[in-house]
MIDOSE-1310 file (N, C-alpha, C; in nm, 2 decimals, decimal comma, always signed):
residues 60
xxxx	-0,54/-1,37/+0,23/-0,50/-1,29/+0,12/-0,36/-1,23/+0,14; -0,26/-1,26/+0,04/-0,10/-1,16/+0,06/-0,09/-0,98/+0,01; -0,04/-0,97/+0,10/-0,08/-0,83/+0,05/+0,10/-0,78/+0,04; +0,15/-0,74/-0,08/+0,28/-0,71/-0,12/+0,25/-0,53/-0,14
xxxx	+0,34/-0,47/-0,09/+0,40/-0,33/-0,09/+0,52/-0,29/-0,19; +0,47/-0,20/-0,26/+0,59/-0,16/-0,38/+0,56/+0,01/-0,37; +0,71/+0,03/-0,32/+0,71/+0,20/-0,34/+0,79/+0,23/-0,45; +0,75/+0,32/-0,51/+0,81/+0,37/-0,63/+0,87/+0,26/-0,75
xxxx	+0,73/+0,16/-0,72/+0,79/+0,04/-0,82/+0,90/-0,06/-0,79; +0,96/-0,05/-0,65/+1,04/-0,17/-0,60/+0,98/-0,20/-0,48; +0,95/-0,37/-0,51/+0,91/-0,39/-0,35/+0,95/-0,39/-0,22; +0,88/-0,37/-0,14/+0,94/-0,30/+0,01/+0,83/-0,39/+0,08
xxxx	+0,91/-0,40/+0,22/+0,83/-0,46/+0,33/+0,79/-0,42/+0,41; +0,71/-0,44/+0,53/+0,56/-0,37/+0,59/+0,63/-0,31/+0,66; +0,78/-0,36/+0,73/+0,91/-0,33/+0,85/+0,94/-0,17/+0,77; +0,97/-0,12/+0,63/+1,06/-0,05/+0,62/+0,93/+0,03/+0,59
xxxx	+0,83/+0,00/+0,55/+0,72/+0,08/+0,58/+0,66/+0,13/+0,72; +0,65/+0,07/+0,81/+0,62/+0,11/+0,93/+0,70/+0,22/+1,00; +0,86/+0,23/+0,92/+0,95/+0,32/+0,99/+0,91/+0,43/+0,94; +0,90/+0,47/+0,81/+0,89/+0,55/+0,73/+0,75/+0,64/+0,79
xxxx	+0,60/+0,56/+0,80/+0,48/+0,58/+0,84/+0,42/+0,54/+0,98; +0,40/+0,61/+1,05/+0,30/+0,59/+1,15/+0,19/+0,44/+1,07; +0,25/+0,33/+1,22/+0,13/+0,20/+1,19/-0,01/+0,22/+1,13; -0,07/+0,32/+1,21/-0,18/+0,36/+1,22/-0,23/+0,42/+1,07
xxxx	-0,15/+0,52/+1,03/-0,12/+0,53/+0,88/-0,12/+0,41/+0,76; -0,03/+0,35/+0,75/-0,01/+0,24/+0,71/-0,16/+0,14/+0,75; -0,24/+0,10/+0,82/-0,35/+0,02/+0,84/-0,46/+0,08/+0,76; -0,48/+0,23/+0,79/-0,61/+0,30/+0,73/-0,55/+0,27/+0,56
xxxx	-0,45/+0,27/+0,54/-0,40/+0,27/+0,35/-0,44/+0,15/+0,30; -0,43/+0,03/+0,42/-0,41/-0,11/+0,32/-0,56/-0,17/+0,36; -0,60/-0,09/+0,47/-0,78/-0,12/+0,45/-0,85/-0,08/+0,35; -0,81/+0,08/+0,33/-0,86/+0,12/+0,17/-0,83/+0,08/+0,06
xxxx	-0,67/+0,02/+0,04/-0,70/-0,08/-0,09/-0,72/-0,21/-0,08; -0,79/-0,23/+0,06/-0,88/-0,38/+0,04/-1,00/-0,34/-0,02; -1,07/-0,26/+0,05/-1,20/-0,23/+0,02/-1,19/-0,22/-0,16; -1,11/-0,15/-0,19/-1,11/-0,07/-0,33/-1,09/-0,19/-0,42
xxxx	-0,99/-0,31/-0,37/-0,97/-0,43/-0,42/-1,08/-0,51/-0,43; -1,18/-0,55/-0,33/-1,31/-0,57/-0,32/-1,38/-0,54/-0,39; -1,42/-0,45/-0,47/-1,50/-0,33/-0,53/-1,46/-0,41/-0,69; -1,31/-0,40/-0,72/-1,25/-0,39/-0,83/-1,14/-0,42/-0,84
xxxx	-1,08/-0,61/-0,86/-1,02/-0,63/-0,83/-0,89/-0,60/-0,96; -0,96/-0,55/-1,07/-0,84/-0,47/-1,19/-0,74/-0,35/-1,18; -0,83/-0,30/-1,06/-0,78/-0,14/-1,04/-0,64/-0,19/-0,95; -0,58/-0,05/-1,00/-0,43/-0,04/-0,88/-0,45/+0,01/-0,80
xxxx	-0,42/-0,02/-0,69/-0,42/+0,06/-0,58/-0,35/+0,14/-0,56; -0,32/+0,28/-0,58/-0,17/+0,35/-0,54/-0,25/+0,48/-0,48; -0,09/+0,48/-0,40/-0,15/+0,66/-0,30/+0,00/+0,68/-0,32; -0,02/+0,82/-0,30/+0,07/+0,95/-0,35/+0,11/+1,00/-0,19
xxxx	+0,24/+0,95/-0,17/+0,29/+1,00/+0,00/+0,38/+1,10/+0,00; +0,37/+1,19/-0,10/+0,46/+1,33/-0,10/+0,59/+1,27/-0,14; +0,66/+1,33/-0,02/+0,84/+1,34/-0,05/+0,86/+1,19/-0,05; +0,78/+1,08/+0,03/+0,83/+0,93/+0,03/+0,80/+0,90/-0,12
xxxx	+0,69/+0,92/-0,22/+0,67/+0,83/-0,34/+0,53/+0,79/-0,34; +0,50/+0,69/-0,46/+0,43/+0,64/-0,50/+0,42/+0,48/-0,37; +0,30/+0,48/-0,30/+0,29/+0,34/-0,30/+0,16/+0,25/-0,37; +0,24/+0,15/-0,38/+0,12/+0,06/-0,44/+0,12/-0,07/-0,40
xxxx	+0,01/-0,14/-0,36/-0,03/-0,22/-0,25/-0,15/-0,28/-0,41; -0,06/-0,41/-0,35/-0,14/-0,55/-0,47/-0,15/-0,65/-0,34; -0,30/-0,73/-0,42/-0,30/-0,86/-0,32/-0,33/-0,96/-0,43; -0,32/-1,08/-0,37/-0,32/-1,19/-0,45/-0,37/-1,34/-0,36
């Protein structure tokens, strides 16, 4: 499964994500929108990271 990262609506990669968030951060987010993707594969996935933005994590 690919799993593409888009903050604030432009895609970003896992590298300039990892800078920004603790790994460990980043793993518990994209496990939760697997599971939630699992559940419901219509729904968007997005989390609200304060001052960083909106992310939203699609797979395909």
């Amino acid at each position: 499964m690919k799993t593409t990262y888009y903050l604030n609506g432009k895609k970003t990669s896992k590298k300039s994500l990892t800078e920004m968030l603790c790994t460990d951060h980043l793993k518990q987010l994209t496990n939760s929108a697997k599971e939630g993707f699992m559940e419901d594969p219509y729904e968007e996935q997005d989390f609200f990271l304060g001052a960083i933005g909106m992310l939203t994590i699609q797979f395909s």
